[in-house]
MARPAVEX-34693 format. One line per 3 residues: number of its first residue (from 0); for each residue x, y, z of C-alpha. Coordinates in steps of 0.1 Angstrom, whole numbers, padded with zeros to 4 digits. Example, Ala and Ser with C-alpha at 12.3 -4.5 7.8 and 13.67 -1.06 7.14 Angstrom:
<nodes>
0> 0123 -0045 0078  0137 -0011 0071
</nodes>
This chain:
<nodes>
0> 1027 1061 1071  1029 1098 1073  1025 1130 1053
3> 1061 1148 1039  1070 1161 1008  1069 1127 0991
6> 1083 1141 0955  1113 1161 0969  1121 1126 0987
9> 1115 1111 0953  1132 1132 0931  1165 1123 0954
12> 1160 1094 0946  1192 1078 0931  1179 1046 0916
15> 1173 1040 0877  1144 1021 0873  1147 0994 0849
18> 1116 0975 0828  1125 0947 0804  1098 0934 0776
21> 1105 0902 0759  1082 0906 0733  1101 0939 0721
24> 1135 0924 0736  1140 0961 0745  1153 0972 0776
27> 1146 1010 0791  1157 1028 0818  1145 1056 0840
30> 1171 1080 0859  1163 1112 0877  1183 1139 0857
33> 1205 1146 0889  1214 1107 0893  1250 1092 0884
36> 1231 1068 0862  1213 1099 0839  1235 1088 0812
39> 1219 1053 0809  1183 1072 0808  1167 1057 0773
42> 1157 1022 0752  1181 0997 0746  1186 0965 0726
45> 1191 0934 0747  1229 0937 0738  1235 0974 0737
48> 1221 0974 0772  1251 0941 0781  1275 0965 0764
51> 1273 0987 0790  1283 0961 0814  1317 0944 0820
54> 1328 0909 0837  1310 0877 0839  1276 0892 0847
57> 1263 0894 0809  1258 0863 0800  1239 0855 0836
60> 1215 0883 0828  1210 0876 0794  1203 0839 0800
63> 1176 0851 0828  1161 0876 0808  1154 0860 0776
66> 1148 0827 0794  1118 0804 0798  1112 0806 0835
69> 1082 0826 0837  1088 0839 0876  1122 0852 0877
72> 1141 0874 0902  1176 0890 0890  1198 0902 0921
75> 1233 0907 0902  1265 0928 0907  1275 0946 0881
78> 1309 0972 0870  1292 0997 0848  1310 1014 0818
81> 1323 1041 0834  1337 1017 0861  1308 1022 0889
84> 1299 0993 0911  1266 0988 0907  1236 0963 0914
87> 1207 0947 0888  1180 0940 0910  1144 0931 0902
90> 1114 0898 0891  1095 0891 0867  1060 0907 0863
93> 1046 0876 0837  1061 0860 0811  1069 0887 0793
96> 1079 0914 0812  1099 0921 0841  1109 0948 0864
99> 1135 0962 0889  1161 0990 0900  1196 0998 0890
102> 1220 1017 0913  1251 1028 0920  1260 1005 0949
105> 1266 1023 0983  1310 1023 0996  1290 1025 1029
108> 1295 0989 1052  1268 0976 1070  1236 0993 1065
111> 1228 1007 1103  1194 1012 1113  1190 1043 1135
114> 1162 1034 1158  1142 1066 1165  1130 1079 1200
117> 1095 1068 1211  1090 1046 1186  1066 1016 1197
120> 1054 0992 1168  1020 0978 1174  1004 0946 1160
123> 0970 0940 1145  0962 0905 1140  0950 0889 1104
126> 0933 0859 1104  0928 0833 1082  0890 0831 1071
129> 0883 0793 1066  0900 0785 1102  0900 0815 1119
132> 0931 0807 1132  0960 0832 1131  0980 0836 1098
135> 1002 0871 1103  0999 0905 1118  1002 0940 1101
138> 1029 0968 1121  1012 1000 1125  1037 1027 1138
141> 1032 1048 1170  1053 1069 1193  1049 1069 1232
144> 1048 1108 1240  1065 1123 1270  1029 1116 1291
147> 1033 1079 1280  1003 1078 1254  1012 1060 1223
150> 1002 1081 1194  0998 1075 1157  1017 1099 1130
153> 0992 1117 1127  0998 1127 1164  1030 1138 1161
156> 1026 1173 1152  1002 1184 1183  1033 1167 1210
159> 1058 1189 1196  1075 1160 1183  1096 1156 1149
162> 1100 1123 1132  1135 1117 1112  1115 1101 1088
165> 1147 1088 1065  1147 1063 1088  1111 1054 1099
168> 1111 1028 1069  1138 1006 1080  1129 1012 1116
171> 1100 1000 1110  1107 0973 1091  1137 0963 1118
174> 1116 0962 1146  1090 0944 1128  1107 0916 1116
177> 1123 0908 1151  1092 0906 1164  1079 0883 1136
180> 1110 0860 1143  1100 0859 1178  1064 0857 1168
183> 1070 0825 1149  1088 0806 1175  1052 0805 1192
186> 1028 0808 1166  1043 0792 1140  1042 0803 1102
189> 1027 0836 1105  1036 0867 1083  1041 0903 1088
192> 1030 0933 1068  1041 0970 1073  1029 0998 1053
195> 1057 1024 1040  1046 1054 1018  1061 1059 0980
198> 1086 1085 0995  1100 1058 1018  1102 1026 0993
201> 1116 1053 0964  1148 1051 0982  1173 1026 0965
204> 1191 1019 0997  1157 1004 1011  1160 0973 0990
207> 1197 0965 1001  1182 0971 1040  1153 0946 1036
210> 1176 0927 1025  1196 0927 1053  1169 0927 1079
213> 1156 0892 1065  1188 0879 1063  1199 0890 1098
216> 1165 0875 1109  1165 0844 1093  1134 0850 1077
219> 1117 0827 1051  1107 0846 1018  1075 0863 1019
222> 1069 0865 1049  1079 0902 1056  1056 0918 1035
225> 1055 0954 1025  1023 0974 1021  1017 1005 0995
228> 0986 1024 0988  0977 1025 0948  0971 1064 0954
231> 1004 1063 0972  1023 1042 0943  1006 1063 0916
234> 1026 1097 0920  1054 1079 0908  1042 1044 0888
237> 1075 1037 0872  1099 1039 0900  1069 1020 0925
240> 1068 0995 0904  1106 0988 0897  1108 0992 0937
243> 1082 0958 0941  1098 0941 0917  1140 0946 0938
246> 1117 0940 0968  1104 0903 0956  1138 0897 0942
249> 1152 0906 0977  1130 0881 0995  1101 0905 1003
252> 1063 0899 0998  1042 0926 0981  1004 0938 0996
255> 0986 0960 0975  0961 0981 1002  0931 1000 1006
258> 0921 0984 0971  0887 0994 0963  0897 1030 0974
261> 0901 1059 0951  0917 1052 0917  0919 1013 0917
264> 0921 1000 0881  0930 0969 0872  0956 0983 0848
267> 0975 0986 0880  0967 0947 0889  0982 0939 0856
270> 1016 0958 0859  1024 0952 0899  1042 0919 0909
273> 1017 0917 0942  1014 0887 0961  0980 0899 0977
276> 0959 0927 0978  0935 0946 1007  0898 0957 1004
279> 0895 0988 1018  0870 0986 1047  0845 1008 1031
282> 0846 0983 1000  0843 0957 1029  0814 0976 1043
285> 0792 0969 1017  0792 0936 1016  0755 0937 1030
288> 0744 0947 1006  0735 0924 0968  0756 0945 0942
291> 0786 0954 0972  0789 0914 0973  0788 0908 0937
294> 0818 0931 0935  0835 0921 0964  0833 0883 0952
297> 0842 0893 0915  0872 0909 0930  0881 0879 0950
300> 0877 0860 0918  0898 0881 0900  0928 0884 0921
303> 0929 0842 0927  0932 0840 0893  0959 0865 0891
306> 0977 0840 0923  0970 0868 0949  0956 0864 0982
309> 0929 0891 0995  0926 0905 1030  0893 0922 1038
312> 0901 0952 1065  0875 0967 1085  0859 0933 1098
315> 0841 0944 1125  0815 0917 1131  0815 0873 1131
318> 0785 0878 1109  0807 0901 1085  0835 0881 1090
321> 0817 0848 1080  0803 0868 1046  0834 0872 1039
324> 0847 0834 1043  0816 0828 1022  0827 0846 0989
327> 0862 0834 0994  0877 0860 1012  0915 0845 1022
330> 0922 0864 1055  0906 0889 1077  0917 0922 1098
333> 0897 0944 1119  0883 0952 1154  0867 0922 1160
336> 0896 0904 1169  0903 0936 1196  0927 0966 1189
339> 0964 0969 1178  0988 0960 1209  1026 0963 1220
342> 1046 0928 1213  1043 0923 1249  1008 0917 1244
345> 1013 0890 1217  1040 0874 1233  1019 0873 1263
348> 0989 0859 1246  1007 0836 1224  1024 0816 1256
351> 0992 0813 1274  0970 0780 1275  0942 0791 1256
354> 0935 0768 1231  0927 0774 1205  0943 0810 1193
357> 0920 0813 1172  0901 0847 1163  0869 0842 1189
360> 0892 0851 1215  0912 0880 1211  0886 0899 1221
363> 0883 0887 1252  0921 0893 1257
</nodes>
């Protein structure tokens, strides 16, 4: 979303992150050496790790953890050893492993989202590539500037202007998922996706606020659906991926973007709990040519069979876009369903009597 000293922000982090194998029946856990939960830093047994716990919640985690279910999501309160209020939260990865953060529970009430001063959310469409009917939108953040011109973050710095950016995530995120509730009412059962850097989604008190947003929202699960970059993820892997996991358990969906980009590996598609996953657009751009769609379909292939959906960003064509359909391409974003625009816009469009909304006329919007 924007560039700031993403390790400082990660290093204050204050959640362990948590991975579980069956196949080992250990557990381990990963605290920052200035965190209240540095002590529990290290491998455990199944029941050494319980031992640290007191009250009812052992046998409820030990009957999920070593369970048959193979798609699990763990969201428990726990009193720690030391008597700390704390929180289990994570899902499964497969059927062997699962995933999640640990921390210290906040005495804090109601988690308040500060809204910050000229920020404007707009909305990009995605479209479904079979029908080319609508099927979610994507937040990008911008900032109307004292002249009135909405601006990316990238912007900021030439205004003058200074972002608090501990709260851009839930901001974001807020604002996003009100307008998706409103969103719905017209279009139906859309979805919403808004990117957040690794800086942002390190934070443990993020999970406890998406938590609240959906909830406040009424929100089906999935349907908010947070965005990381691989390159983003990979600066800290351990504590990204524990984050995804308390995300899914919380009623989050997880998008995997720009894949194609830079490091990809599917190493990474192994260990992250994604529900779907974005071609870069300059993957997407080479779908003219005979090995660029070879790779894009194997790709496609690859990530049905791993029960994710794929987004292809940068569609900037109906030819391009109907390529994409062809090699089974699930949804499709880009400028040729017209720019990013305020909720107004949406709103506006979605009420009219043009039938129907599908991507041929955006547009002409």
């Amino acid at each position: 979303m924007a560039s700031l000293d993403e390790s400082t922000a990660i290093s204050a982090a204050r959640a362990a992150v948590w991975h579980w194998s069956k196949l080992d029946a250990r557990f381990t856990i990963e605290a920052d050496p200035s965190s209240p939960l540095e002590y529990m830093s290290g491998e455990w047994t199944l029941n050494e790790f319980l031992a640290q716990l007191d009250g009812l919640a052992r046998s409820g985690i030990e009957k999920i953890l070593v369970g048959n279910t193979p798609d699990f999501a763990i969201d428990q309160k726990v009193i720690l050893r030391n008597g700390d209020s704390a929180r289990i939260i994570g899902s499964a990865i497969d059927d062997g492993t699962a995933r999640g953060l640990l921390y210290v529970r906040s005495s804090a009430g109601k988690v308040t989202v500060t809204n910050l001063d000229g920020l404007e959310p707009v909305y990009q469409p995605i479209w479904d590539a079979k029908t080319r009917e609508l099927a979610g939108f994507e937040a990008l953040a911008r900032w109307r500037t004292p002249l009135g011109e909405l601006i990316g973050p990238e912007g900021l710095y030439e205004y003058g202007l200074v972002a608090d950016w501990t709260h851009v995530a839930p901001t974001m995120l807020d604002k996003a998922a009100k307008a998706l509730a409103r969103f719905r009412r017209s279009a139906g059962d859309v979805f919403m996706q808004v990117n957040l850097s690794a800086a942002e989604i390190a934070r443990a008190t993020l999970v406890q606020e998406v938590e609240s947003i959906i909830r406040a929202c009424d929100l089906p699960r999935d349907v908010l659906r947070i965005e990381l970059t691989e390159q983003a993820a990979l600066r800290d892997v351990n504590r990204a991926l524990g984050a995804f996991a308390a995300f899914r358990a919380a009623g989050a969906g997880i998008v995997l973007d720009d894949f194609g980009a830079g490091h990809s590996s599917l190493a990474w598609l192994a260990d992250i709990p994604a529900d779907g996953l974005k071609l870069d657009q300059r993957l997407t751009s080479m779908m003219s040519r005979p090995r660029g769609r070879v790779i894009i379909k194997a790709i496609i292939d690859l990530a049905h069979d791993l029960d994710m959906s794929v987004t292809a960003e940068g569609v900037e064509t109906h030819a391009l876009a109907d390529h994409m359909r062809d090699v089974g391409c699930d949804f499709l974003q880009g400028y040729v369903s017209g720019e990013p625009v305020c909720e107004d816009a949406i709103l506006e469009f979605l009420r009219s009597k043009i039938a129907p909304f599908s991507m041929q006329h955006v547009g002409e919007y």
